[in-house]
N, C-alpha and C positions, 0 to 999 in steps of 0.2 A: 504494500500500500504506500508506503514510504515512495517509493523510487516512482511511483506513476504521478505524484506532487510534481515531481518534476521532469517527468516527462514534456510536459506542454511551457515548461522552461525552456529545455534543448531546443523543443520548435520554436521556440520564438527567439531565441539566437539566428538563425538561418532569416525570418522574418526582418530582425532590426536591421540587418545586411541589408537586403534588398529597400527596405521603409529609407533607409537615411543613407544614400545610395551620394548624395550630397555633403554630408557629414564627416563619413569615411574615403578613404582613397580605391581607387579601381583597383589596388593591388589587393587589396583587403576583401575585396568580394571574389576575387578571382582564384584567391589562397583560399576561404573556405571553400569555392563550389569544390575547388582541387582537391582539402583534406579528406574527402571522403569519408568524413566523419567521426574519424579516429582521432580520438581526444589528445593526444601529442601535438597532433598536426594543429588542430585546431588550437592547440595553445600557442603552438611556435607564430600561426598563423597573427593571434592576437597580441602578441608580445614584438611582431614588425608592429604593427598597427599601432601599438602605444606608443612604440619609439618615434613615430611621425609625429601623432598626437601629443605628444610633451613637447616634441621640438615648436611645433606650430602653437604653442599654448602659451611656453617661455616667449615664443617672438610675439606674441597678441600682449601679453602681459610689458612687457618693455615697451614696446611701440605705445600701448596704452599710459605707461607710465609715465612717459616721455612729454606729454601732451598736457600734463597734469602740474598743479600746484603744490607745492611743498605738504599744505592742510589734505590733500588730493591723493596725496600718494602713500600720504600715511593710512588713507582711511580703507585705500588699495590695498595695503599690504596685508593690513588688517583683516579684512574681508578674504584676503588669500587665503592663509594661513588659518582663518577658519573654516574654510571652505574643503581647504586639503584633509581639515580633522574630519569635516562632514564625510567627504566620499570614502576615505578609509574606514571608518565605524561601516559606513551605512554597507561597505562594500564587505569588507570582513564579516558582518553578516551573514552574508550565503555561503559561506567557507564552514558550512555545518559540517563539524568533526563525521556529522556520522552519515555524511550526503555522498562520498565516494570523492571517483574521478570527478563527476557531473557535478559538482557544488563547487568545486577548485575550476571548475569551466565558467560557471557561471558569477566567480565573487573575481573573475579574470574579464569577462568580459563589461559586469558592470565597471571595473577601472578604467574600460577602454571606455566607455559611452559615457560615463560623466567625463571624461577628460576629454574627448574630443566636444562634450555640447559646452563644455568653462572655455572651450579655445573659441567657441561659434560666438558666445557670449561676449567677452573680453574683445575681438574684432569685430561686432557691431557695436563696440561703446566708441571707438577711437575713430575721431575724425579723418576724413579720407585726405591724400597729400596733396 
């Protein structure tokens, strides 16, 4: 009964891919069609994908910074650094000890998809050049 909870998890990993097809990079959609669904792959596949997703987050977050007032950046950094507390609790959440492979799939992928919607966020606050 356990493992069928999260069945309709696994599917909607494959779902958020294609939903936020904008979000994410073409490599990233291309990596999971490829993984064939073996949870390795699938992890390798989301661990390129953050590495994008951090780099494009640092440069939204600096670009943003940059823009900003002294009272401005502090209230940035601020809001950062809570922000990072939020997605690690909320994400180490589904890393239930007793969820298997498929819960360390899933407390992996929520790192990817809050971190790439904080990079979407932080680039629509900063004005364009």
């Amino acid at each position: 009964m356990y493992r069928l909870f999260f069945l309709p998890m696994l599917l909607s990993i494959s779902s958020v891919v294609a939903a936020d097809e904008d979000l994410y990079t073409g490599r990233y959609g291309n990596c999971m069609d490829q993984s064939g669904g073996v949870t390795v792959n699938m992890l390798n596949c989301i661990g390129e994908e953050l590495a994008s997703q951090d780099a494009r987050l640092n440069g939204a977050y600096k670009k943003l910074r940059s823009q900003l007032t002294p009272t401005r950046k502090q209230a940035l950094l601020t809001a950062q650094r809570l922000w990072i507390q939020y997605r690690d609790a909320n994400c180490n959440f589904y890393a239930d000890p007793e969820g298997g492979t498929l819960a360390n799939l899933l407390a992996n992928e929520c790192v990817l998809r809050e971190t790439a919607e904080r990079a979407k966020e932080l680039e629509d606050l900063y004005l364009p050049d």
